[in-house]
N, C-alpha and C positions, 0 to 999 in steps of 0.2 A: 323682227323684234322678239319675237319667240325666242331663235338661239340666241340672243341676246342674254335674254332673262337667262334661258336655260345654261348657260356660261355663268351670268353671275352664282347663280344658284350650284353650280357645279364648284366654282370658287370657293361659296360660302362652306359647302360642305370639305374641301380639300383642308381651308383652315382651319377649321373644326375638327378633323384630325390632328393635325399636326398642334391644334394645342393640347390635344389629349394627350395625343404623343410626349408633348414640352412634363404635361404632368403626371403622365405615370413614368416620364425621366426622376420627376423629382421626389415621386414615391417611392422609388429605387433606391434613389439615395438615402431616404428617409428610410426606407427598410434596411440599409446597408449598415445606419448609422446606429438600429436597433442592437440591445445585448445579445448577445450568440448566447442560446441558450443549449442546453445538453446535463443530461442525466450522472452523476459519480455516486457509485455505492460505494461500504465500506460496511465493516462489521463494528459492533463497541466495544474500541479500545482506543485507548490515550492518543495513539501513536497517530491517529486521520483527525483529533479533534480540532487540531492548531483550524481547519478549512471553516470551520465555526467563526473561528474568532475573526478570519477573513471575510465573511460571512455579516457579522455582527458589525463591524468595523469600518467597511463599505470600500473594501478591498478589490472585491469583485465589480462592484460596480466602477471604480477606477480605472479595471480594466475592460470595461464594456461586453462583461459575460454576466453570464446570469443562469451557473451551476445549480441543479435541483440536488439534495445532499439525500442520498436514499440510503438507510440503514436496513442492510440482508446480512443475516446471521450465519446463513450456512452456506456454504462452501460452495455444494451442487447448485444453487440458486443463483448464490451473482456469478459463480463460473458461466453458468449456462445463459444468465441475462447477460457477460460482456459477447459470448461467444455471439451471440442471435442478432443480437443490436439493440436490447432492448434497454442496456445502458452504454455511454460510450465511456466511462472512464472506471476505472475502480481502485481503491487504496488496499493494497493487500502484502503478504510476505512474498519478498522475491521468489523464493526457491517453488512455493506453490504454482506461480506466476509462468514458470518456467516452463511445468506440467502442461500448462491449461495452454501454451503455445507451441509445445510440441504437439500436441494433441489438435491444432488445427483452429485454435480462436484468434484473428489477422489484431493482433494489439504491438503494440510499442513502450518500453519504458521509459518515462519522460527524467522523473525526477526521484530524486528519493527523500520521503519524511521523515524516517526514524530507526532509529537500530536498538533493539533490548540489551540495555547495558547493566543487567542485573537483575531483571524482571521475570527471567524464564531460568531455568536450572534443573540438577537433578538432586535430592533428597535421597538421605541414605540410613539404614540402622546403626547403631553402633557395632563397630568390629570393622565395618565397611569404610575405611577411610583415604587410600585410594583409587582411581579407575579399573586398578586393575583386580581390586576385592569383589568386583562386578562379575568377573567370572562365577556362573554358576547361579549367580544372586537370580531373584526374581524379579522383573521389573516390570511397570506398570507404565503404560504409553498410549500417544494416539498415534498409529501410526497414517492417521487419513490429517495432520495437520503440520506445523513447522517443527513441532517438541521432534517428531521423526529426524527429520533431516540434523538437528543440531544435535541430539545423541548420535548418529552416526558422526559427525563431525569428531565428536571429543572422543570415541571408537577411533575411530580412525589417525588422532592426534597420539593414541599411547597405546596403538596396535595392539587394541583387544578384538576378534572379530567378534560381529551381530551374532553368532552360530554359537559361541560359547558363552552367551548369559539367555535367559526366556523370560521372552517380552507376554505379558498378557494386555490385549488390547482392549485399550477402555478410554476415554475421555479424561482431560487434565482435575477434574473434578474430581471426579471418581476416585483418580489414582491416587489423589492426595488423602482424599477421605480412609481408603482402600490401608493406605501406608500409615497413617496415623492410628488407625485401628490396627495393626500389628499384623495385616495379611500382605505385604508385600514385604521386599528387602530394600527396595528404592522405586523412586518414581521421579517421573521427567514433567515436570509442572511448573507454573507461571505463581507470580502472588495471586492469593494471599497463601498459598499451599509452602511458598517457601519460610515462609515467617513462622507458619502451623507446625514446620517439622518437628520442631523442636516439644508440641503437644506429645508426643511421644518420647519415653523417657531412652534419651541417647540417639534421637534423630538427630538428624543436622543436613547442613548444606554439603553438599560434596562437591561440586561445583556450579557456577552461577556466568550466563551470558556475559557480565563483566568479565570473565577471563577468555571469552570467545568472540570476541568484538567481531564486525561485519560478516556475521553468521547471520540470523534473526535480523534479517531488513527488511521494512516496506517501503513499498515505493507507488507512485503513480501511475499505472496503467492503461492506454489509452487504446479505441480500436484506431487501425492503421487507417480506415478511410476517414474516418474525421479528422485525424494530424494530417491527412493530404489535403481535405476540403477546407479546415480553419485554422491555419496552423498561428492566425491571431488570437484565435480564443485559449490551445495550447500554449502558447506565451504569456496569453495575461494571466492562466491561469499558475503558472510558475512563478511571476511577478509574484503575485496576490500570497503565493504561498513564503515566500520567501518576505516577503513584509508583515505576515500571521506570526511569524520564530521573529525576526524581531523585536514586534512588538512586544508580545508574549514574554521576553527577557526582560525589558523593561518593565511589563506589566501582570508579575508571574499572579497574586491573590486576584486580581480581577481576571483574569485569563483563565485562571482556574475555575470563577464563577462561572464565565461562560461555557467550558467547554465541559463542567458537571450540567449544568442546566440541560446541553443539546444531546447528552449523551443518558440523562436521567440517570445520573449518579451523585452523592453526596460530594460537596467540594474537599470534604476529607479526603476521600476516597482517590479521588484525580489527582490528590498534592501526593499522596501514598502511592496512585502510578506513576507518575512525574520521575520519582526519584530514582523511580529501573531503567529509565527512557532517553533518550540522548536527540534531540532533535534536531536534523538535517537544513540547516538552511543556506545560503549564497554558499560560506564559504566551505564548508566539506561537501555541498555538491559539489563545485566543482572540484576538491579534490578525489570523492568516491566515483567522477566521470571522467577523471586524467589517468588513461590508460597506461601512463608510464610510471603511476603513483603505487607502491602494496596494498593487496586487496582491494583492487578498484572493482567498481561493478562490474568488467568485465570478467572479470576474473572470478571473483562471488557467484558469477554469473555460472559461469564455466564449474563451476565445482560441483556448482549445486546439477546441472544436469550428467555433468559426471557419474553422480551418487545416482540420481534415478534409474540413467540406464542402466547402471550397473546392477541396480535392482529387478530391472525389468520392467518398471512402469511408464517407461518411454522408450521407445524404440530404436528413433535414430535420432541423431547427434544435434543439438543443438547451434546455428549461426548466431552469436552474441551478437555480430554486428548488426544483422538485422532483426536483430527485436530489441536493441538500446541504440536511443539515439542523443549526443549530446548537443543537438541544436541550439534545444530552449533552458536549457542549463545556463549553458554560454552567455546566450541572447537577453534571457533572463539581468544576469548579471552585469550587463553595456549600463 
């Protein structure tokens, strides 16, 4: 009678597992079924704020992620938090992106949001009215940001070399301030400094991003073990993005609202960046990810670490293929 009992009681207990078992199957699920959540910085500029309106709009939640939106202003900081893991995604300018992957942080290029199509430029005095009056001139730069890479760009377009004008390094603030009070000859600045030149009597634009299309791009940056671990929440996060510019066209004065609000800017201000900014959605993704298209990101790609090493701030040679991937472009756009 004893092993009797002790049988049933061994029974009792086997199915008391096994319906533990049945329910933390179905917590499983339930936790599967939870938003993938994960960390994307960006610094304040127009160009990341469409993920707001995603944000706002319930975009994200559509696609079953649930992005924290972290604003880091300088450089060494979200370089250093995608490098560690302490964010997995960040919205930044390709060409910098490029550095921070030569240099050993495991990220991937997913998508691209936006290109400066007028927003960034270089300011010049009067007398100075082509590239090549730059010889000699004095010019004001960052050369720790993109204004770098795209003045060698336009250098490089009307074969003036870096070696015959002097650059003094300074921040785009600066340099604009700098140049408008009559101590530079030109400076390589973003608005509002382009609009400012003119504060000075015979300043002017001397050229401007609009003439140097897919130079100044950001793009979506991701670490590479999270595109392996969730390459769902990478997708929807492309979705999401790609239905923020949508909308956003449709809905430019409310769009605006939002992404002055998230960015603590006046809604003037955001319609006044808007109009430098050209926004990346389904369809010039996939044409800046068709490898047989001009100046596609691979190639963008390719230049910009072209430029570095030849500078010396990257070593060896960049693999495009393995640090852009057009899966969720694609996939995005089914």
């Amino acid at each position: 009678m004893k092993r009797i009992w002790w049988l049933v009681a061994l029974l009792a207990v086997c199915m008391l597992a096994v319906s533990g078992c049945g329910g933390n199957s179905d917590n499983a699920e339930k936790d599967a079924s939870e938003p993938v959540e994960f960390k994307v910085a960006h610094a304040t500029w127009v160009g990341y704020a469409p993920l707001y309106i995603a944000q706002e709009k319930g975009f994200f939640a559509e696609n079953n992620i649930a992005p924290e939106l972290v604003v880091i202003e300088n450089e060494s900081q979200y370089a250093g938090a995608l490098a560690s893991g302490q964010i997995e995604g960040l919205g930044n300018v390709l060409d910098r992106e490029v550095i921070h992957y030569a240099k050993g942080t495991p990220e991937q290029f997913i998508f691209a949001m936006d290109e400066s199509s007028g927003g960034d430029g270089i300011i010049a005095k009067e007398g100075i009215d082509n590239i090549e009056d730059l010889e000699g001139a004095t010019i004001g730069l960052d050369k720790s940001s993109t204004a770098y890479f795209f003045f060698l760009t336009v250098l490089d377009k009307y074969g003036v070399a870096e070696e015959d004008v002097n650059i003094e390094e300074m921040g785009a603030g600066d340099a604009g301030s700098a140049f408008v009070a009559g101590k530079l000859d030109a400076a390589v600045v973003w608005e509002p400094w382009l609009t400012n030149a003119s504060k000075r009597e015979g300043g002017h634009v001397l050229v401007s991003s609009e003439d140097f299309p897919r130079t100044i791009v950001d793009v979506i940056t991701m670490r590479k073990d999270f595109v392996d671990e969730h390459p769902e929440a990478v997708d929807g996060l492309t979705k999401a993005w790609y239905k923020a510019v949508d909308w956003y066209r449709e809905n430019p004065d409310e769009g605006n609202k939002i992404m002055a609000d998230a960015l603590g800017l006046d809604k003037a201000e955001i319609a006044a960046m808007v109009e430098g900014v050209t926004f990346f959605g389904k369809d010039k993704n996939l044409s800046f990810f068709d490898q047989n298209s001009n100046e596609s990101i691979y190639s963008v790609t390719q230049r910009a670490a072209g430029f570095w090493q030849n500078k010396g701030i990257i070593e060896k040679e960049v693999d495009v293929h393995k640090l852009i991937t057009d899966q969720y472009v694609k996939e995005a756009a089914e």
